[in-house]
FISE-99642 format. One record per residue (C-alpha): residue in three letters; z, y, x. Coordinates in steps of 0.1 Angstrom, whole numbers, plus 5000, padded with zeros to 4 digits. Layout:
alaZYX...
// end
This chain:
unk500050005000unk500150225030unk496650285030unk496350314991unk495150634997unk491950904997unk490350805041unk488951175041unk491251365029unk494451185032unk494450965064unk491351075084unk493051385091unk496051265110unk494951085142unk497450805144unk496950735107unk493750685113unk494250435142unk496150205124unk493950225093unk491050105119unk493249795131unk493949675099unk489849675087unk489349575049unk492049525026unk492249135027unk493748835044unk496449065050unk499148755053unk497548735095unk496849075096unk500249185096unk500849085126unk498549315142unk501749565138unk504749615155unk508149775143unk506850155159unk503350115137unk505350045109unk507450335110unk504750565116unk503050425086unk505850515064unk506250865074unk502650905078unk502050755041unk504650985028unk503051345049unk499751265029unk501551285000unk503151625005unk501151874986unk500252125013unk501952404995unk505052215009unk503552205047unk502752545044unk506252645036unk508952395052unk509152405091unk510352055094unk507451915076unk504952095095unk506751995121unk506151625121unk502651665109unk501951865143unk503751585161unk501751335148unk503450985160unk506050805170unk508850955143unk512350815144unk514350635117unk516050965113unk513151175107unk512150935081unk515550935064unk515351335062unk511751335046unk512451095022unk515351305013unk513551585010unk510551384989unk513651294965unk514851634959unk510951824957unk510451534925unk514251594914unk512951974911unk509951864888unk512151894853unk514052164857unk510952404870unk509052264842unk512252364819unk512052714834unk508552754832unk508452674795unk511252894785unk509353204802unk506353124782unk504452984808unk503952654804unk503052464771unk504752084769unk502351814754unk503451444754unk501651094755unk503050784732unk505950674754unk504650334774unk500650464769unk499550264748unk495950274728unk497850404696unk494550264672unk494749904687unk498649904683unk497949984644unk494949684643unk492549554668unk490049504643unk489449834647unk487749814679unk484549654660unk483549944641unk483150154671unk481649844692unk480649524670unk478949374699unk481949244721unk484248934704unk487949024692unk491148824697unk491448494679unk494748654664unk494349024654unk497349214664unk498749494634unk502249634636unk502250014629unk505350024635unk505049964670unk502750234671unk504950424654unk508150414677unk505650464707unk504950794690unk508650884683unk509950774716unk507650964736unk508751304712unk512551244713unk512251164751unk510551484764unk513051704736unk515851534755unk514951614787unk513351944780unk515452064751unk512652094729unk510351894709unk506651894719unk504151994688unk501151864708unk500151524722unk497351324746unk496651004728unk496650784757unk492450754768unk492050984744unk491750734719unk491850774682unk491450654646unk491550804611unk495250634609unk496950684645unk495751094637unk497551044603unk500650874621unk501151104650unk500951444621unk503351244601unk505851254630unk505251614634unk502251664659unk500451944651unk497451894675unk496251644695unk492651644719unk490351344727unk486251374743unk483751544730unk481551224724unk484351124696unk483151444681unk479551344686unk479851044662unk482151194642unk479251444631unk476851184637unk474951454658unk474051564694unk476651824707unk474451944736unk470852044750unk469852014779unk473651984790unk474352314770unk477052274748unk476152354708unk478552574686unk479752294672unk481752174705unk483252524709unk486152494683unk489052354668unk489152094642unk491351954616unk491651614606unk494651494580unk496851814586unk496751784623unk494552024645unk492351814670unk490451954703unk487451804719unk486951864755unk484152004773unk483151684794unk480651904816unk483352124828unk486251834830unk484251634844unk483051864871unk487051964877unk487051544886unk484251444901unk482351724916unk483652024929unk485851834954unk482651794972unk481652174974unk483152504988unk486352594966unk484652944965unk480952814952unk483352544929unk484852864914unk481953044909unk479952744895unk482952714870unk483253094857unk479653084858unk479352794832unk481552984809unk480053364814unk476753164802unk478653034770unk480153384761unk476453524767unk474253304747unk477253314717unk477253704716unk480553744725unk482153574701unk485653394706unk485152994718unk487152744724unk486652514757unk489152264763unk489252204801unk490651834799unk491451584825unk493751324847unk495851574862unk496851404889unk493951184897unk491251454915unk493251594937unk493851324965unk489751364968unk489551764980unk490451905007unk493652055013unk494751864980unk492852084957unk495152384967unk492352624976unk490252554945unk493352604924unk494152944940unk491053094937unk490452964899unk493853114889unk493353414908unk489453434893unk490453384854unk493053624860unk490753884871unk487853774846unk487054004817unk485753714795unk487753384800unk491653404792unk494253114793unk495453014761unk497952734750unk496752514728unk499652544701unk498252944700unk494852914696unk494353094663unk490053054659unk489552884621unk489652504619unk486752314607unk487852054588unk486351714597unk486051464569unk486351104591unk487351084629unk485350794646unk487550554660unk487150514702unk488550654733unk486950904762unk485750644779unk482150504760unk483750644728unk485150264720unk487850024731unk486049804753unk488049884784unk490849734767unk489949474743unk486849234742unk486448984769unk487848674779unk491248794798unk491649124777unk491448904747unk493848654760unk496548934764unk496249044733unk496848664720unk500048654742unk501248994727unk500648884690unk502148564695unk505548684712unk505149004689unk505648774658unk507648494671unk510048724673unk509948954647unk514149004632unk514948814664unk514849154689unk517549314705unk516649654713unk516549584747unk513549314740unk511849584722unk511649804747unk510149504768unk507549444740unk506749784737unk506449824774unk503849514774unk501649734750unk500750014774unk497450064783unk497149934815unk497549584817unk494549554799unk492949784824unk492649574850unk492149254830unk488449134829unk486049184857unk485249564851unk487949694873unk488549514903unk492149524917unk493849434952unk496849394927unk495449234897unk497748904901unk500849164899unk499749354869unk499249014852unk502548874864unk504549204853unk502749184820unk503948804816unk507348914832unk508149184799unk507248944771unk509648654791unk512348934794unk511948994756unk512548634752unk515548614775unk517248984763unk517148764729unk519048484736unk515648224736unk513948054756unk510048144764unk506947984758unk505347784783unk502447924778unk503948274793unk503648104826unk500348044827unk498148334843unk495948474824unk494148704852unk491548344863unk489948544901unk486748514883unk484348794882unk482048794856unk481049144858unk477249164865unk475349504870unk472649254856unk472449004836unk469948714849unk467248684824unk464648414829unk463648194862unk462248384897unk460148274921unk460248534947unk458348534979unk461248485006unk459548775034unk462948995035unk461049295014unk460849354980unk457649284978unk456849304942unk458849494922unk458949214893unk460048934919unk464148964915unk463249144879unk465048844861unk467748734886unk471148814879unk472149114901unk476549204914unk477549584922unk479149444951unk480449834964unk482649784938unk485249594957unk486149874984unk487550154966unk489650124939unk492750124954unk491650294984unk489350524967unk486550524989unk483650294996unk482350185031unk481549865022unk478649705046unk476949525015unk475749644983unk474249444961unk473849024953unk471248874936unk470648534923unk467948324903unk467347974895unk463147864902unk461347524899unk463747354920unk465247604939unk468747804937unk467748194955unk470248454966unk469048794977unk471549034996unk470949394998unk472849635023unk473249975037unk471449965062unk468849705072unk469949355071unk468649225103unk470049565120unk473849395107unk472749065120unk471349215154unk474949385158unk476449025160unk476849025121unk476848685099unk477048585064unk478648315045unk478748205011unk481048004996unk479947774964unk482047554942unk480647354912unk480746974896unk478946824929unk481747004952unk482147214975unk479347394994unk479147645026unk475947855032unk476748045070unk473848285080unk473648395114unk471048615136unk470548545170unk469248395187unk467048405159unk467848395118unk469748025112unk470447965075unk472447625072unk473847445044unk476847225053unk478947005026unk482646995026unk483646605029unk487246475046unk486746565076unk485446935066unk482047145066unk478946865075unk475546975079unk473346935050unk470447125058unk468147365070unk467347655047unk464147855042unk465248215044unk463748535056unk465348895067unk464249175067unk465649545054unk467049235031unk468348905031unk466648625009unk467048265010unk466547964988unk468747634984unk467347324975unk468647224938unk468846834951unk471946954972unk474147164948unk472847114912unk472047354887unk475647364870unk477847654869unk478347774902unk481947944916unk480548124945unk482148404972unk480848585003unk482448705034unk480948915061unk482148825094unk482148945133unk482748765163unk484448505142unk486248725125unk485848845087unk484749165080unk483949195043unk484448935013unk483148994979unk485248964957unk488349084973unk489948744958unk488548454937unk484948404930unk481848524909unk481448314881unk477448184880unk475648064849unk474247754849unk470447734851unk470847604811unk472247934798unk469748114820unk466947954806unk468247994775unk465248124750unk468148404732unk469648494758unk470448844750unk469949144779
// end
């Protein structure tokens, strides 16, 4: 977790940081890794990891801080003890600042239901299929508005009892919504809430913009049930989040009054609303400086600006338009698919119901707060293959661990079932689905564009980044096909792929399925070698030759007579001097249809 961090901004900067992220290499087989360490790395790892995640405002202004950031290295057990004191009593400052700045009118206090969970799904899953009817739904639907309920009340009495007064406006976690969860969170006294501007867009059935510019429409406030709901401005969120960490914080500014000196032009002056909307605390890891110089100058611009003001949402006074249905889905793809809908998702949802009403009069309020806590958001996150984790085995044991606890703060015994892992290491997520047989010509170019048009295709930059958050993965894509009697694989990289195997780089794949286990190694000099070996007793033995061909990419073909045409459980790692470099997935294995289901004439795209 050291390393969980932004390389640019947060450990490229500080020289020994830097050094040790280089002799760890890629986040995996960390168990022989650690030994690369001693006790002094260690301990400049821990106040290194703890510098980067000082905001620079404190650097700026605490001499002993600065301090060991111009040092650098070697940092004693005592200088660790006092930062970590003073880390504890910068975040013990958090509520009583926010406290203050609220009471001088300068702050406005929203809240989020209290263990983030998606409020619509907690009031019925079956809700997810009229915003996407396409993915499959839990065996078991789960219902109990209730639940969703006391997440909503919780979260409200918690922040009134730490701030000393109750918030009027809240987040919906994702931004996710329904006609009833709006309904439920105004009958508990919300008066507005905010979600995407796409959950406008098929709310209105209409298009919102043209040619990126945002319509009237977008520009105001709405009411739904009693309850005033906002729509952010993706463009300008968005940009907040994703892009101008990548530009100067003075052309950032600009770029961002200027998109709102366009609106107040082309509108004739008139009073809009843009909600500005976003992660708070995920950008800022990504710019420079932690965002501080961007922030500076945007205050200090708007403050100046004779056009854009500040407002709170709770004071915005412009009309409402009232809305007469709210489409039910969240800011991401305006449905629930990140959280319910495949295999593993699904299966959590199965355990949840199935504790949920097993015990149902049998709770203590301590299990409660267990159950409750297993209906956040985020276990279901990283379920499934779209979000691949270092720490997906630990999300799905922590999920497991709250419905046990519930169990055991009852006075009963679990299920058995609760100790089976529902998180299977098997990646299912394809960029492309494979469509049809191939039969491409094995030269190391694409050399017709239609040759790998049917294969299956993996994202495989995918892996590097999402705990790190950056990518420098050496390989980018995998592809794979079944033809006439032959199993092909296709790898793709970021540079050329006989450049990697001219640098002393090799390849090998990994393949499990009904006939056993299979090792593909790939190697470049003194000229390309692509071998197929079986394991038996004794371990790998040769099978065979293969016919394969490199190029700017890597293509080869296995014989179907050696490994079948089954399903195929398949990994790849990307190794130097005998030592790996790179393996795709981080854990576990891509799951690969069997040439049956390929071939299959419906086989839907």
């Amino acid at each position: 977790n050291f390393f969980a961090l932004n390389y640019e901004t947060q450990i490229k900067p500080y020289l020994r940081f830097r050094e040790l992220y280089e002799r760890r290499g890629k986040p995996f087989d960390l168990d022989s890794k650690v030994n690369r360490f001693s006790a002094r790395d260690f301990l400049d790892l821990q106040v290194l990891f703890l510098l980067a995640n000082f905001s620079e405002v404190e650097k700026e202004r605490d001499d002993f801080i600065s301090g060991l950031v111009a040092k650098g290295r070697d940092f004693s057990v005592e200088e660790k003890s006092q930062l970590l004191r003073k880390a504890r009593a910068l975040i013990a400052s958090v509520i009583p600042l926010l406290r203050k700045l609220e009471e001088e009118g300068k702050l406005e206090i929203s809240t989020t239901p209290f263990y983030h969970p998606i409020l619509p799904l907690l009031l019925d899953t079956d809700v997810a299929r009229l915003s996407n009817p396409y993915r499959p739904l839990p065996a078991q639907k789960f219902s109990f508005p209730e639940d969703a309920r006391e997440q909503v009340k919780r979260a409200l009495d918690f922040v009134e009892r730490l701030l000393g007064k109750r918030p009027i406006g809240m987040w919906p976690a994702e931004g996710a919504v329904s006609e009833d969860a709006v309904r439920l969170m105004g009958d508990l006294g919300v008066k507005w809430i905010a979600t995407d501007e796409g959950i406008l867009e098929r709310s209105l059935e209409s298009g919102l913009r043209s040619e990126g510019f945002p319509a009237r429409e977008l520009l105001r406030p709405y009411e739904f049930s009693g309850v005033t709901v906002f729509f952010r401005d993706r463009v300008l969120s968005d940009r907040i989040g994703f892009v101008y960490q990548r530009m100067n914080p003075e052309e950032a500014v600009r770029d961002f009054l200027e998109y709102l000196r366009a609106l107040h032009e082309a509108y004739g002056g008139e009073e809009l609303v843009v909600p500005v909307i976003l992660d708070g605390e995920n950008p800022w890891p990504y710019y420079p400086r932690g965002g501080v110089d961007f922030l500076r100058r945007l205050y200090s611009r708007i403050a100046e600006s004779s056009f854009v003001d500040f407002s709170f949402f709770g004071d915005v006074g412009a009309e409402r338009e009232v809305l007469s249905r709210v489409f039910p889905g969240s800011w991401i793809k305006q449905d629930f698919s990140t959280w319910i809908g495949c295999e593993e998702k699904n299966r959590a949802w199965e355990y949840l119901v199935k504790v949920r009403r097993e015990l149902e009069g049998r709770m203590t309020p301590e299990a409660y707060s267990e159950v409750l806590a297993a209906e956040g958001s985020d276990w279901f996150w990283w379920y499934g293959g779209d979000h691949p984790s270092l720490f997906a085995r630990e999300f799905d044991e922590i999920f497991r661990t709250h419905l046990i606890a519930a169990y055991r703060l009852s006075g009963l015994d679990h299920p058995l079932f609760l100790e089976k892992c529902i998180r299977e290491e098997k990646f299912v997520s394809f960029r492309r689905y494979p469509a049809g047989p191939i039969s491409p010509v094995l030269d190391g170019k694409v050399t017709d564009y239609f040759e790998w048009l049917s294969a299956g295709e993996i994202d495989l930059t995918q892996f590097y980044g999402a705990e790190e958050k950056h990518v420098e993965s050496l390989l980018e894509a995998l592809f794979f096909g079944y033809g006439d009697d032959r199993f092909y694989l296709r790898i793709d990289s970021r540079s050329s792929f006989k450049d990697l195997l001219e640098e002393g780089y090799g390849l090998r794949f990994y393949l499990c399925n009904p006939r056993g286990e299979f090792l593909i190694s790939v190697k470049g000099h003194p000229g390309l070698r692509a071998e197929l070996y079986r394991r038996d007793e004794g371990g790998f033995s040769r099978l065979a030759e293969l016919e394969a061909c490199c190029e700017k990419i890597l293509e080869l073909a296995v014989p179907t007579e050696h490994i079948g045409d089954d399903e195929q459980e398949l990994y790849l790692v990307l190794e130097r001097e005998g030592e790996a470099v790179e393996r795709y997935p981080l854990s576990g294995f891509f799951a690969i249809p069997p040439r049956s289901e390929i071939e299959k004439e419906d086989w839907v795209l």
